[in-house]
N, C-alpha and C positions, 0 to 999 in steps of 0.2 A: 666259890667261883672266882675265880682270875681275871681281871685285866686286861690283856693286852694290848699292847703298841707294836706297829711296824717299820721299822726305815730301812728304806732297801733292803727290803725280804728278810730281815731280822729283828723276831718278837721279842720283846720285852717285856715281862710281864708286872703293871703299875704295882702292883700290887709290892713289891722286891723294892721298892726305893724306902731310900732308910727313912726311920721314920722321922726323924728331927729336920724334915725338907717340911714346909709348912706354907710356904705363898708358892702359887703357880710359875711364878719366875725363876726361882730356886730348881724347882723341878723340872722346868722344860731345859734349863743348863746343863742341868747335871744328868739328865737323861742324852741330851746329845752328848756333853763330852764321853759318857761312858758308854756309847755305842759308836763315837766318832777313833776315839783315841783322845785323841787332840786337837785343840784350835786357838788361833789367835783372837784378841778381843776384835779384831776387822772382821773375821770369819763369824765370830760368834753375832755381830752386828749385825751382817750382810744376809745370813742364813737366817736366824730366827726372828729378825724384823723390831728388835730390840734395839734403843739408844745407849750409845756408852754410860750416859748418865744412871741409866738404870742398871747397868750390867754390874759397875765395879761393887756397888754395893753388893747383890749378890755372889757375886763371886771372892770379894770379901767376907761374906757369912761364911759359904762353901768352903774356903779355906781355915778358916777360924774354925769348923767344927770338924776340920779334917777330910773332908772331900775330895778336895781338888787343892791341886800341885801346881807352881805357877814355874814355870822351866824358861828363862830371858821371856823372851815374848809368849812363848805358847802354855796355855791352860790344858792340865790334864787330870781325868776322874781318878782319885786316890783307891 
């Protein structure tokens, strides 16, 4: 049995996230960035109620394990 997630009418299903995502923090990023496109760390701030302090780590993991693509300012799911 499957998972699902929705954001704006497009399911997701949890279950599809790689498996080296391991803290909740990890996974709610990289779940947006790869159902958003892209986002700035302001956007990624503003939307999922997260502090930069918290962000860059994760998104430094996300990067390090090949995830996410960092383009000038905007983050995007690899």
């Amino acid at each position: 049995m499957s998972t699902k997630a929705s954001y704006n009418h497009t399911e997701v299903a949890i279950d599809d996230l790689p498996t080296e995502l391991e803290s909740s923090g990890s996974k709610l990023v990289y779940l947006y960035l790869d159902l958003t496109g892209d986002a700035t760390i302001n956007e990624l701030e503003a939307t999922l109620g997260m502090r930069k302090l918290a962000l860059y780590p994760v998104l430094d993991t996300l990067s390090a394990a090949g995830l996410v693509e960092r383009d000038g300012e905007a983050f995007t799911a690899a």
